[in-house]
C-alpha positions in Angstrom: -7.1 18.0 -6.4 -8.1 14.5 -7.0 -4.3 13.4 -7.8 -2.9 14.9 -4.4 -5.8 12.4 -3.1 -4.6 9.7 -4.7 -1.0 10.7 -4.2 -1.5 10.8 -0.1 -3.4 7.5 -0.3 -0.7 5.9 -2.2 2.1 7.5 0.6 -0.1 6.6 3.2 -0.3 3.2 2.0 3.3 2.6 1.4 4.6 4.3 4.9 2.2 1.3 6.6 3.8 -1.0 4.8 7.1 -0.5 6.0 8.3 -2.5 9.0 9.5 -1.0 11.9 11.2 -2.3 15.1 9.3 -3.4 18.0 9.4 -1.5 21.3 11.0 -2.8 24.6 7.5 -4.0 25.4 6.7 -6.0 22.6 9.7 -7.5 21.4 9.0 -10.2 23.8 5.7 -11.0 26.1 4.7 -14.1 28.0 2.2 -15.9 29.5 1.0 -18.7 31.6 -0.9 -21.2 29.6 -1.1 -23.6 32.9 0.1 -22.0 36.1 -1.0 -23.8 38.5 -0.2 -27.9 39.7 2.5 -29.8 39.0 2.8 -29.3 35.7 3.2 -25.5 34.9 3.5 -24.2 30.9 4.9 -21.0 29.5 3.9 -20.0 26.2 6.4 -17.1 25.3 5.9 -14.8 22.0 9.1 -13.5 20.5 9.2 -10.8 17.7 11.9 -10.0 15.3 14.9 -9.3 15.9 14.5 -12.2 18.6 16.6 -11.1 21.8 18.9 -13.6 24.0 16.7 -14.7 26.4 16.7 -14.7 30.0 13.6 -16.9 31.5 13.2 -16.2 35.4 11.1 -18.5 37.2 10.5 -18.1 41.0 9.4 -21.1 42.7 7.9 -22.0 46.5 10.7 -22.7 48.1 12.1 -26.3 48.4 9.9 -27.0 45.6 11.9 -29.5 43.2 11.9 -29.3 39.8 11.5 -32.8 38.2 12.2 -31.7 34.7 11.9 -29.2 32.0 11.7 -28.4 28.1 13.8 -27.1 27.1 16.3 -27.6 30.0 17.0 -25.8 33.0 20.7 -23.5 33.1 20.4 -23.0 36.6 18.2 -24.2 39.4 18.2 -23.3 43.0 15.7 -25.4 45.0 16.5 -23.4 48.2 15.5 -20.0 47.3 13.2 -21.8 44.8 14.7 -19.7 41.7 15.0 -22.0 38.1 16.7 -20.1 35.0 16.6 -20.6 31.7 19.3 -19.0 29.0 17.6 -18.8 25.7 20.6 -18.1 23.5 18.9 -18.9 19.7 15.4 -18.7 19.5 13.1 -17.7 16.5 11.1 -15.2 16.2 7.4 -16.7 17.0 5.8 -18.0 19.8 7.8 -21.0 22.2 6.5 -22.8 25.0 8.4 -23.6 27.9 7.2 -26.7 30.4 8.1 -28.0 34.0 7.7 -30.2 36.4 7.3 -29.9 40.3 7.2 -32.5 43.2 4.7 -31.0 44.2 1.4 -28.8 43.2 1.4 -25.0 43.3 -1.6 -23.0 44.2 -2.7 -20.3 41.9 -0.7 -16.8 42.0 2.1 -19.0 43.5 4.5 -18.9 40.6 5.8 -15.6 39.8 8.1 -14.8 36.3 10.0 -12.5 34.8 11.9 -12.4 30.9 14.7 -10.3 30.8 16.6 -9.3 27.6 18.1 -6.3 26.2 16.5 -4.5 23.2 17.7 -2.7 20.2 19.5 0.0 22.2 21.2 -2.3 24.5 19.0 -1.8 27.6 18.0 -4.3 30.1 14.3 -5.1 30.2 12.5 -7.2 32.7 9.0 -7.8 31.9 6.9 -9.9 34.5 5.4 -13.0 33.3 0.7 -12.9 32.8 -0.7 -15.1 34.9 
């Protein structure tokens, strides 16, 4: 009795151990770390396998962006709409920053990431404020 115990432990122990492949949900996540301003941060947190990247950022419209780190792929100041393409990230966490003209209220900014995951599906997942 006490081996089949010890033998389950041990199996339990082991199947733990293994890794296995994040879900849609939590190969990627992000977050405002400053959403509100002129100066508006993103701290992103990408697990492994890390995904191509697509960070939507809608803006107030006429809003200009001033500049961004890592750089802007597309920007529409008109329907206040700023993409970024994140081609080769690292698994880990990333911060993306920007600046506006002018200062947003709170709740202005809204986000979204978009990638597909293991099977090939899109997923959008909103940005946390």
């Amino acid at each position: 009795m006490r081996f089949y115990r010890l033998f389950s432990l041990v199996l339990l122990a082991a199947l733990l151990a293994i890794p296995f492949p994040a879900g849609a949900g939590e190969l990627v996540s992000g977050r405002y770390l400053q959403g509100t301003g002129k100066e508006i941060e993103i701290e992103l947190e990408i697990n492994s396998p890390p995904p191509l990247l697509i960070v939507i950022q809608n803006l107030p419209r006429g809003a200009v962006v001033l500049g961004s780190d890592p750089e802007l792929k597309t920007y529409d100041p008109a329907e206040g709409v700023a993409k970024w393409l994140l081609g080769k990230v690292k698994a880990g966490k990333m911060r993306i920053a920007f600046q506006l003209d002018r200062p947003v209220a709170k709740g202005a900014l809204r986000g979204e990431l978009r990638f597909r995951d293991e099977a090939g599906r899109m997923i959008s997942i909103a940005l946390e404020n």
